[in-house]
C-alpha positions as CSV (number, residue, x, y, z in Angstrom):
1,X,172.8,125.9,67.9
2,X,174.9,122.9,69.6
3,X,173.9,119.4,69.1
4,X,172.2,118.4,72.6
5,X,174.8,116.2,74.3
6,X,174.4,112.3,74.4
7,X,175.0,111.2,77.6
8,X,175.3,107.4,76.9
9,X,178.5,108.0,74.9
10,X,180.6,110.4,77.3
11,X,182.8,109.9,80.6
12,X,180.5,111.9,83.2
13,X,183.0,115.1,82.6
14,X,181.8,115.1,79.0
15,X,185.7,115.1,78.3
16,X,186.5,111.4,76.9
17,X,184.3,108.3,75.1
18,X,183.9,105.3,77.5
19,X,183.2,103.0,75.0
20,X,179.1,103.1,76.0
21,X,178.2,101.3,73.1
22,X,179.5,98.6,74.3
23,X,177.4,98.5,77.6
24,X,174.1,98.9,75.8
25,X,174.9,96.2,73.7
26,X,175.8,93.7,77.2
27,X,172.8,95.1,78.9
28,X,170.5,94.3,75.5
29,X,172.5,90.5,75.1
30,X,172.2,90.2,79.0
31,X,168.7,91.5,79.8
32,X,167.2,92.5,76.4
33,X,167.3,96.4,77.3
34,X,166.2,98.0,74.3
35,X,168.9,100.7,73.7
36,X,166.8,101.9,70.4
37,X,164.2,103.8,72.5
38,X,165.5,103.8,76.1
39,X,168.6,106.4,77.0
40,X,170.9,104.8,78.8
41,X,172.6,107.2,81.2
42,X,176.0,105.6,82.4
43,X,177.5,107.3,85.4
44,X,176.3,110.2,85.0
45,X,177.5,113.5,87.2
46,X,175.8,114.4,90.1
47,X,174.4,117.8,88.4
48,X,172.8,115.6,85.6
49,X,171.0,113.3,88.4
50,X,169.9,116.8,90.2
51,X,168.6,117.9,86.6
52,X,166.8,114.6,86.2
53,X,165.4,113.9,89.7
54,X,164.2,118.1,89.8
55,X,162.5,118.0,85.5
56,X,161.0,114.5,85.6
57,X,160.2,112.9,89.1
58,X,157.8,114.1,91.4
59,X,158.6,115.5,95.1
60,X,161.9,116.3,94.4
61,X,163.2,119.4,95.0
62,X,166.6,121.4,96.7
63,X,166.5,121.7,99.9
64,X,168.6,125.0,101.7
65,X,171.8,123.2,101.8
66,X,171.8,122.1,98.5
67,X,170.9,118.7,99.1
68,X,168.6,116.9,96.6
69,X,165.3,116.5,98.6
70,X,163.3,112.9,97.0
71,X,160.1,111.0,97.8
72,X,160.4,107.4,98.1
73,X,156.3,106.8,97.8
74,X,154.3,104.9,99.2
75,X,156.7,102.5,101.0
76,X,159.1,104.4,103.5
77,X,161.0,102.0,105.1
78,X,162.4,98.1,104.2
79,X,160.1,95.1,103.4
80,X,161.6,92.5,105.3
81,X,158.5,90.2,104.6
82,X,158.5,90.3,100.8
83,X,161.9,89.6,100.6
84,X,163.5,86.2,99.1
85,X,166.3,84.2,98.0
86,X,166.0,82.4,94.7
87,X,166.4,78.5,95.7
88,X,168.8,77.1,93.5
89,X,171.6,74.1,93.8
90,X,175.0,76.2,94.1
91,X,173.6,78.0,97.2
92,X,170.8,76.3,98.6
93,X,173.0,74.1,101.2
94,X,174.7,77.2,102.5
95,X,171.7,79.5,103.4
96,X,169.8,79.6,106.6
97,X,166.2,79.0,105.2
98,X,163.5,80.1,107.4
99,X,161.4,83.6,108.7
100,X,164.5,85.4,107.5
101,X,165.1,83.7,104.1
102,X,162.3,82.5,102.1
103,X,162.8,80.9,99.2
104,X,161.8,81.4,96.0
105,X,161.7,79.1,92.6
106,X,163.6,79.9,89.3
107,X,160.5,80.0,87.6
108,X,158.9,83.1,89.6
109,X,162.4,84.4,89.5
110,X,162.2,84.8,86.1
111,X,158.9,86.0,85.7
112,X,159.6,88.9,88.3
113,X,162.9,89.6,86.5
114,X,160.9,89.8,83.0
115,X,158.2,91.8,84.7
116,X,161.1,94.3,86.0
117,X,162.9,94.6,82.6
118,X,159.9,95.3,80.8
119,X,159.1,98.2,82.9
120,X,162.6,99.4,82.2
121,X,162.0,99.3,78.8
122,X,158.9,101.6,78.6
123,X,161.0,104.7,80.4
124,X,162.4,107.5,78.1
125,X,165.6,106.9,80.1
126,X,167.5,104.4,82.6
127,X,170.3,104.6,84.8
128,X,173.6,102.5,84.8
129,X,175.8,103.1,88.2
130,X,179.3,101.3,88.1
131,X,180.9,101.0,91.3
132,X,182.6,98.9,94.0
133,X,181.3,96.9,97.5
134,X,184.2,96.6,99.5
135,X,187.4,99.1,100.1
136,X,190.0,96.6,100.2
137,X,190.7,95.6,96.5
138,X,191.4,91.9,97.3
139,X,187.6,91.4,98.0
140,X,185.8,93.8,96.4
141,X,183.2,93.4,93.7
142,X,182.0,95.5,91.2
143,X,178.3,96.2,91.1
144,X,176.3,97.9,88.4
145,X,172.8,99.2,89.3
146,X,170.2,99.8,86.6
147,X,167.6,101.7,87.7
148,X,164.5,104.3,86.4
149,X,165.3,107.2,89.0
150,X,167.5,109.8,89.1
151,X,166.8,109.5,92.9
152,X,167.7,105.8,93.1
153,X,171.2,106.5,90.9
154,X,172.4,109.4,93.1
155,X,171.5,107.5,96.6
156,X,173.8,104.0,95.4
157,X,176.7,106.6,93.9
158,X,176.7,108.0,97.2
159,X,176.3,104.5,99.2
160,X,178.8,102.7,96.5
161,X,182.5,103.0,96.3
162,X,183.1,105.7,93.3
163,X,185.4,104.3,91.0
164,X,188.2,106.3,89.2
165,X,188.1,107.2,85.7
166,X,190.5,104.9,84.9
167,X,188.4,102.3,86.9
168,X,185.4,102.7,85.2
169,X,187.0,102.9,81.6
170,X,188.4,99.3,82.9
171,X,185.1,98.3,85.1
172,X,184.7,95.5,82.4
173,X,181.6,92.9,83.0
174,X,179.6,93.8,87.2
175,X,180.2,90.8,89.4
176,X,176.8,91.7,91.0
177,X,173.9,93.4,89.2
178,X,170.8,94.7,90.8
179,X,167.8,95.4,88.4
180,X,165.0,98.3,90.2
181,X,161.7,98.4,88.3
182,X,160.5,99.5,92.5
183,X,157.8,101.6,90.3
184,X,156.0,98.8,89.0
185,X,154.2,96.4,90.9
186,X,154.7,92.2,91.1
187,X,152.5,90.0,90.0
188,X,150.8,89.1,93.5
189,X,149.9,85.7,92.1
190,X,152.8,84.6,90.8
191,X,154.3,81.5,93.2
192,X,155.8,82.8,96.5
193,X,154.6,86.5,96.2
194,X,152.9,87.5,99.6
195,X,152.4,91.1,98.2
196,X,152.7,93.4,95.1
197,X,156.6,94.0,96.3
198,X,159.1,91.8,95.5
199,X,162.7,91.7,96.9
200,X,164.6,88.8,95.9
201,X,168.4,87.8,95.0
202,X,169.7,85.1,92.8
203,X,173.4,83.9,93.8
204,X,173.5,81.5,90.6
205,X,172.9,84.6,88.2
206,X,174.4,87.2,90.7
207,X,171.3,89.6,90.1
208,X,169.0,91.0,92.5
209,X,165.2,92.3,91.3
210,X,163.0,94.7,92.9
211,X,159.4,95.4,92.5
212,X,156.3,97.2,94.5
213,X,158.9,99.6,96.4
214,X,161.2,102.5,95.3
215,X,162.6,102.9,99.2
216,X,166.7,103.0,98.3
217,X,167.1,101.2,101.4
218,X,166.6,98.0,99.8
219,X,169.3,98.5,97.2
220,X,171.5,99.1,100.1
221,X,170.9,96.1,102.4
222,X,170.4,94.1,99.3
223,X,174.7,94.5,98.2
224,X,175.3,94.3,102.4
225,X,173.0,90.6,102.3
226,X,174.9,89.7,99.3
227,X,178.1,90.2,101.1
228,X,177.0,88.5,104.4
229,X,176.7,85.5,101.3
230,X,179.6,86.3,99.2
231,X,182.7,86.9,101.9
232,X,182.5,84.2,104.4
233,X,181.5,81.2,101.6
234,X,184.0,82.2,99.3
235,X,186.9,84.2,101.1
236,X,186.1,82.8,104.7
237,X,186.2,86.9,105.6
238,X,183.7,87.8,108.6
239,X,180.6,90.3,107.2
240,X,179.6,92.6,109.9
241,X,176.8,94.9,110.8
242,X,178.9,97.2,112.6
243,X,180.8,100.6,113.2
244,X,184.6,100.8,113.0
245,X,187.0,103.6,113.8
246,X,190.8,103.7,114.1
247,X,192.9,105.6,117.2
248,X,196.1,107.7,116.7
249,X,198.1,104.9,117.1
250,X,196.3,102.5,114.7
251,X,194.6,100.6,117.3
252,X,190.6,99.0,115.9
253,X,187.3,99.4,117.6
254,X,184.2,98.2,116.4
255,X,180.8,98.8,117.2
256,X,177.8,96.2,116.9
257,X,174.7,97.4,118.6
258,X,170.5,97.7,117.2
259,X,168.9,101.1,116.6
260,X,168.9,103.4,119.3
261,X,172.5,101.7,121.1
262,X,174.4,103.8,120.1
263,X,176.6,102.7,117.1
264,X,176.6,105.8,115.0
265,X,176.7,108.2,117.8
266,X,180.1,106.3,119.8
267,X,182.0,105.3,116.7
268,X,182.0,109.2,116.1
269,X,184.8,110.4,118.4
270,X,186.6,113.0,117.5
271,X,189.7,111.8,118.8
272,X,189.3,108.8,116.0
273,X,189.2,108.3,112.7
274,X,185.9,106.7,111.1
275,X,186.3,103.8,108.8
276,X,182.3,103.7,108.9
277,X,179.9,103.5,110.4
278,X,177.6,100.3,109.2
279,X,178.7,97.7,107.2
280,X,182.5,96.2,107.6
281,X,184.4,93.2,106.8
282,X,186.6,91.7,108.9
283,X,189.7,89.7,106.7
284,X,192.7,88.2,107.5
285,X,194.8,91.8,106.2
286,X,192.3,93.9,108.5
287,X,188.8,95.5,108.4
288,X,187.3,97.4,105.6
289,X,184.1,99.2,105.1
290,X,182.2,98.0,102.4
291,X,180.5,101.4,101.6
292,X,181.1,104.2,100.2
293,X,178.9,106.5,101.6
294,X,176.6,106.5,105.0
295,X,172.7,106.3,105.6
296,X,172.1,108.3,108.4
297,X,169.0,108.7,110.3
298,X,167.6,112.3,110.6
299,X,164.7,112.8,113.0
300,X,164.9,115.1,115.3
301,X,168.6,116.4,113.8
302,X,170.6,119.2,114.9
303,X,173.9,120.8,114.1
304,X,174.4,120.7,118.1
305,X,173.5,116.9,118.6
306,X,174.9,115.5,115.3
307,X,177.0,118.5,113.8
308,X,179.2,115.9,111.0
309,X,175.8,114.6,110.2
310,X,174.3,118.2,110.0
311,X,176.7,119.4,108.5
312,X,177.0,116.4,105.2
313,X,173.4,117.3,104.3
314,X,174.9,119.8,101.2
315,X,174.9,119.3,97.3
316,X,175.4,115.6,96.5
317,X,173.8,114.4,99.1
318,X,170.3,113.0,99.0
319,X,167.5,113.7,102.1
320,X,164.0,111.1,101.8
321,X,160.8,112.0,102.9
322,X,161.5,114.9,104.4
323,X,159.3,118.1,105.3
324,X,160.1,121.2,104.5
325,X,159.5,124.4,104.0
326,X,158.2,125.4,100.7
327,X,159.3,128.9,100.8
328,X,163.2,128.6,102.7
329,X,163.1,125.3,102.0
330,X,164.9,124.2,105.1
331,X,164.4,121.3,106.3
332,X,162.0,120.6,109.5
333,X,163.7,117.1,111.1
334,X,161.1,116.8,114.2
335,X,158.7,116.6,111.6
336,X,157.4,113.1,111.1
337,X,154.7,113.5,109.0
338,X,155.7,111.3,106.1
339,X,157.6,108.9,108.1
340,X,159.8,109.0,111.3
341,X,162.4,106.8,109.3
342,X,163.6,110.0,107.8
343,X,167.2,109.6,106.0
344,X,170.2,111.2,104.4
345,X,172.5,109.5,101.9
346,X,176.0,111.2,101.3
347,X,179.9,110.3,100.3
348,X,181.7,109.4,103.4
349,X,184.5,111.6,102.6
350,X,181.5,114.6,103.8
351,X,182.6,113.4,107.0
352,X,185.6,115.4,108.6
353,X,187.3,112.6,110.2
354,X,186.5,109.4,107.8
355,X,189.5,107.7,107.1
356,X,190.4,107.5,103.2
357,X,190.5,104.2,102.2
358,X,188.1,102.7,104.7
359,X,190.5,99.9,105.3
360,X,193.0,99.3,107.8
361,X,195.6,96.9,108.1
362,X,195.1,96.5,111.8
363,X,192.9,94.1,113.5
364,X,191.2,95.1,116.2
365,X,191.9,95.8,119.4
366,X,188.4,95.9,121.0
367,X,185.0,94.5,120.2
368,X,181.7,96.0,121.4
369,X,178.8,94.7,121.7
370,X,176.0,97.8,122.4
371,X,172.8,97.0,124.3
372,X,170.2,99.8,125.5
373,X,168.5,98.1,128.2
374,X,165.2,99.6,129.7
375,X,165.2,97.2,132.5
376,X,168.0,99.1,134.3
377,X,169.7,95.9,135.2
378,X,172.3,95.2,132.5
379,X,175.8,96.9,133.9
380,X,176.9,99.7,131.9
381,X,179.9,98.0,131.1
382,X,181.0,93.8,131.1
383,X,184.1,91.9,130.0
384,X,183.2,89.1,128.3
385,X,184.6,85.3,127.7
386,X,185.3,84.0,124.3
387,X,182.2,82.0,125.2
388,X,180.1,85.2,126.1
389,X,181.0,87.1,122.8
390,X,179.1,84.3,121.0
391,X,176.1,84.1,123.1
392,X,175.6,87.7,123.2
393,X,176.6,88.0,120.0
394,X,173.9,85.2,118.2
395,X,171.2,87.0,121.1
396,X,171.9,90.8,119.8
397,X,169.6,92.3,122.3
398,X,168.3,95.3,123.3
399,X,164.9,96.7,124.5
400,X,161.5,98.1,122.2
401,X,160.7,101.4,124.8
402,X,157.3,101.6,126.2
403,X,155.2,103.9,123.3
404,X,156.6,103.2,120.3
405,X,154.1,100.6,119.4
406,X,150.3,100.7,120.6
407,X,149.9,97.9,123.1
408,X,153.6,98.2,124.6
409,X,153.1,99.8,128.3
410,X,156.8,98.4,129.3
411,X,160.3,98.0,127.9
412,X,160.5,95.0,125.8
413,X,163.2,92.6,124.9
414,X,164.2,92.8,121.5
415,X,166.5,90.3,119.8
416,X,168.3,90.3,116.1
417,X,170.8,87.4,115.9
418,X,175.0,89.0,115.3
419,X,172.5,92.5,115.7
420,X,171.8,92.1,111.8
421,X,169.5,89.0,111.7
422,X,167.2,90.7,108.7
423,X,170.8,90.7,106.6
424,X,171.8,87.2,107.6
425,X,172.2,84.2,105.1
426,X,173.9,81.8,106.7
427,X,172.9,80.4,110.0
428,X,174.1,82.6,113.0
429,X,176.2,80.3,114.8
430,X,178.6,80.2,111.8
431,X,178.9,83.8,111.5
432,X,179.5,84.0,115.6
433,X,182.1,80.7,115.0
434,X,184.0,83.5,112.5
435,X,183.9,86.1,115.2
436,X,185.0,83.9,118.0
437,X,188.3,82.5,115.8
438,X,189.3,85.9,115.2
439,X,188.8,86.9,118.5
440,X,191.3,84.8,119.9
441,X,193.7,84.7,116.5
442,X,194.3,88.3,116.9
443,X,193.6,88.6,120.7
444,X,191.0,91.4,121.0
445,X,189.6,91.9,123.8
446,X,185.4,92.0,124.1
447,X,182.9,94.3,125.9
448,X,179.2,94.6,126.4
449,X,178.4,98.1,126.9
450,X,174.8,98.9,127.9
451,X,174.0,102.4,127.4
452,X,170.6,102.1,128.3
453,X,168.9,103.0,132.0
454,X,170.1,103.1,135.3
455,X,168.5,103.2,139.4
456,X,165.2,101.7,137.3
457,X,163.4,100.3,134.4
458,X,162.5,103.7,132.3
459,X,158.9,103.2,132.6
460,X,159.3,103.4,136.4
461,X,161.9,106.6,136.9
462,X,165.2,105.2,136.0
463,X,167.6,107.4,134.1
464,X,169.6,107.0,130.5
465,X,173.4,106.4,131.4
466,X,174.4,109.9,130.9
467,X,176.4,109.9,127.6
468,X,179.6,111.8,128.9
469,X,179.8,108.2,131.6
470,X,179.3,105.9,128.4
471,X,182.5,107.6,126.7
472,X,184.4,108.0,129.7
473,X,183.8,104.6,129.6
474,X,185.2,103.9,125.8
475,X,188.4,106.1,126.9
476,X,189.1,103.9,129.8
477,X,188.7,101.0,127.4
478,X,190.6,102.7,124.5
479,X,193.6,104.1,127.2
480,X,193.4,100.1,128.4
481,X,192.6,101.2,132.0
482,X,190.5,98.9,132.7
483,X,192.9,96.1,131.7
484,X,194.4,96.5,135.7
485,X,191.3,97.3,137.8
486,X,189.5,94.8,140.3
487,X,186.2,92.7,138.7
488,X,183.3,91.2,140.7
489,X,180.9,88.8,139.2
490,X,177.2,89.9,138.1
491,X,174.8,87.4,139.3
492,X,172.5,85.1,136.9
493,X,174.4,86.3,133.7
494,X,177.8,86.0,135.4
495,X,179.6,89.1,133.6
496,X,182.5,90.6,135.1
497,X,182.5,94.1,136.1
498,X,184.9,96.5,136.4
499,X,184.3,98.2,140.3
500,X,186.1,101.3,139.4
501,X,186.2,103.6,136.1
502,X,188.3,106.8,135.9
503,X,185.4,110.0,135.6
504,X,182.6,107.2,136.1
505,X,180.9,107.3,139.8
506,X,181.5,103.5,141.0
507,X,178.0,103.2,142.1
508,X,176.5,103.7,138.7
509,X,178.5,100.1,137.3
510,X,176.9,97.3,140.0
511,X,173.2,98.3,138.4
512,X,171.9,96.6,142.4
513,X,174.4,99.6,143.7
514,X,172.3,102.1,141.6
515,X,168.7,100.7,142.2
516,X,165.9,102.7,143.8
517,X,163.8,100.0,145.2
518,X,164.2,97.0,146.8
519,X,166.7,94.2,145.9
520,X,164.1,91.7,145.9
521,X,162.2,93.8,142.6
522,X,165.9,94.1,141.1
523,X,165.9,90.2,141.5
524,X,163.1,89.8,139.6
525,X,163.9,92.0,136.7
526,X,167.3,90.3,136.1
527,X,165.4,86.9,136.3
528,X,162.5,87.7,133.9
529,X,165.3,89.2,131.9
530,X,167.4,86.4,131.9
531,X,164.6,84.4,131.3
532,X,163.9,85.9,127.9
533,X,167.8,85.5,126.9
534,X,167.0,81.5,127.8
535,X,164.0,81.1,126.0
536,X,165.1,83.5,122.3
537,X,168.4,81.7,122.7
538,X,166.2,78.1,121.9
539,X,166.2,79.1,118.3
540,X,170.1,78.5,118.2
541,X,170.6,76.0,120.7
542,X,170.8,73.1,118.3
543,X,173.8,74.4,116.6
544,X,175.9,76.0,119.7
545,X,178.1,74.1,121.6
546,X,177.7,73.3,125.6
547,X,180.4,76.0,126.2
548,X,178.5,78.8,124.5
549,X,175.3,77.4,125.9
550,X,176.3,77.6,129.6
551,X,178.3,81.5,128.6
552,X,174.1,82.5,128.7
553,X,172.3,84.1,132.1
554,X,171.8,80.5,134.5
555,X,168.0,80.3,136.0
């Protein structure tokens, strides 16, 4: 009989050594891993992980497709409110301290990272995931992720850049390391814990712990908050929450907009390549995707409705908290059961039309910012002034529909400052500064495209802006058609608006034109809308400029 195969000391083809003895002795100088009773599996092939995830962690399983089916537990979504930022002197001045970033001392930091690496220590095995944030190789970083599930190592191979061979035999010392003991609790007394889950980076030691959760998510969002830090205080290069894709003729588009806008579903044309579709930078060379993979949402999925999503759910990829059926097991994605924040992680090369390398050397040639408004009085599509890209930009609203929480009977406004404000770490305005300089540098032109209802609020017979007028829209923006048609101003938030569209019916873009009752209640929803832009914008006021100020809806 063979020898059994030790995975710490091959290249994931079992073909060449990597030198692994060297990692376990870095990760035991850096972080006192014990290699003497923990297996340390170092990029590992997908099969292996499948293997792993399948043998020794419960509620995995294959699904029909192929793809690796895994529970997440208890928590199945983000925990925005256990989340922190380790306050130490070479970063302290540049973060944006408040609701969104609480800080944290050095002292609990270390007691959490201790906590975490001794958890690490009692597993039969650990994972170690090389790979890169960031396509363009003048900014990337390289990130290692040490982890205790199979599950958690597949997902950030998927959602990381995959190095090559070559790479990884050169990876050399991570830039960025995040350390997962999600299985294990935190100490819920220990100084700034507000719960047994802990989130929390440290710039100084360029680590990142986490504790009480084993949702993926938050290894995800964790590398994108890192570069929302990393790329404009170091590089001065713009971090976005945004979609991208690139036309035949190399011409830019992308995509900011909350859940439900739109941003996956637009940025998917099949007349344009995807660079990705959620987390970009913007330099001075172009934009690149800083993932490798995407995180799409899958309730209510359907090879008809979202056939390159449908169809990238296959071996490699990884489906959480899923239902299905025991027997076939094929997936059921109106079930909700575990969670309605049902996801699938896979390579972005699973998409047809991704473009390989997620960069581009052009800048781009329109900006969109995507609203779904309830109300029915936001125009389907506005141009915006420099000033107006900023405002709406720091607002980053859209509406929370009637039902989705118990108590909300009608639309409400939602707002996430730059449409990412759970990511941010520096203060909006200098993020929306970034976005305004490039902007005019590179002379893109910016739209606010509402893809929410028309004729009425949705709670009182209005109608979703049928999807086929939204990318008629988007081609008439793309084709730069509506760079010669006639504008008329939109009262109290003074947008321009285009009167005609090719393939759009002119009544549906003056939202009065459209409105089923009287203009007297269409007043009154624009005002008590406006009113709501007036009063979130207070948070920001003290850092934007009169200019920007005035760019807002005027009572």
């Amino acid at each position: 009989m063979s020898p059994p195969v030790n995975m710490t000391k091959l290249h994931p083809a079992g073909v060449e050594p990597l030198g692994h003895t060297e990692l376990e002795e870095e990760l035991h100088q850096v972080a006192h891993i014990d290699y003497d009773r923990v297996s340390i599996q170092h990029n590992p092939s997908v099969a292996s992980l499948y293997e792993d995830a399948l043998v020794h962690e419960s509620g995995s399983a294959m699904n029909s497709t192929g793809a690796l089916v895994a529970s997440s537990g208890k928590k199945t979504g983000r925990s925005p409110k256990d989340k922190r930022i380790v306050d130490e002197p070479s970063s302290s001045e540049h973060i944006w301290w408040g609701p969104v970033n609480k800080k944290l001392s050095e002292q609990s930091w270390l007691i959490n990272r201790e906590r975490a690496i001794d958890y690490l220590n009692t597993r039969q095995r650990i994972y170690v995931i090389d790979a890169y944030a960031g396509w363009d190789p003048k900014y990337r970083i390289k990130v290692r992720v040490v982890c205790a599930r199979a599950y958690h190592a597949l997902f950030m191979r998927n959602m990381l850049i995959r190095p090559t061979a070559e790479e990884l035999a050169n990876f050399g010392k991570p830039d960025f390391t995040i350390y997962n003991g999600g299985a294990f609790p935190a100490n819920r007394y220990t100084s700034g814990m507000t719960s047994s889950t802990s989130v929390s980076i440290n710039f100084k030691e360029m680590e990142m712990l986490i504790l009480g959760t084993e949702y993926a998510g938050e290894m995800k969002k964790g590398i994108f908050t890192v570069m929302f830090y990393l790329m404009p205080v170091k590089h001065q290069v713009l971090t976005l929450h945004s979609s991208a894709n690139e036309g035949k003729d190399g011409d830019v588009t992308v995509f900011f907009g909350l859940s439900g806008t739109g941003k996956t579903t637009l940025s998917a044309d099949p007349n344009r390549l995807l660079i990705g579709d959620d987390e970009h930078c913007w330099s001075d060379d172009g934009v690149f995707n800083i993932e490798g993979g995407c995180y799409a949402k899958c309730v209510g999925l359907s090879e008809e409705k979202e056939p390159d999503i449908f169809n990238a759910i296959k071996f490699g990829s990884v489906l959480e908290n899923v239902v299905f059926d025991p027997a076939t097991r094929v997936v059921d994605y109106d079930d909700t059961t575990l969670t309605e924040n049902t996801r699938c992680s896979y390579p972005i090369e699973y998409i047809p039309n991704a473009k390989l390398p997620c960069l581009t050397q052009s800048h781009p040639s329109n900006i969109i910012l995507l609203t779904c408004d309830a109300r029915g009085v936001i125009p389907p599509i506005s141009k915006l002034t420099n000033e107006q890209v900023m405002y709406h930009f720091i607002s980053g609203y859209t509406s929370k529909m009637a039902g989705t929480e118990e108590g909300v009977t009608e639309p409400q406004a939602t707002f996430s400052a730059c449409f990412g404000q759970p990511f941010l770490v520096l203060h909006p305005m200098q993020y929306a500064k970034m976005l305004s300089e490039k902007i005019s540098q590179y002379k893109a032109t910016a739209w606010l495209l509402n893809t929410g209802w028309t004729g009425a609020s949705a709670n009182k017979g209005g109608k979703r802006c049928p999807l086929k007028y939204t990318r008629a829209i988007l081609d008439a923006i793309h084709a730069g058609e509506l760079n010669n048609v006639e504008y008329e101003t939109f009262p109290v938030f003074n947008l321009q608006v285009p009167k005609t569209v090719p393939n759009v019916p002119s009544e549906l873009l003056n939202p009065l034109n459209a409105w089923t009752a009287s203009k007297a209640e269409f007043d009154d929803e624009v005002k008590k809308l406006a009113g709501l832009f007036v009063e979130n914008f207070e948070n920001y006021k003290s850092e934007a400029t009169p200019e920007v100020i005035s760019a807002g809806p005027q009572l």
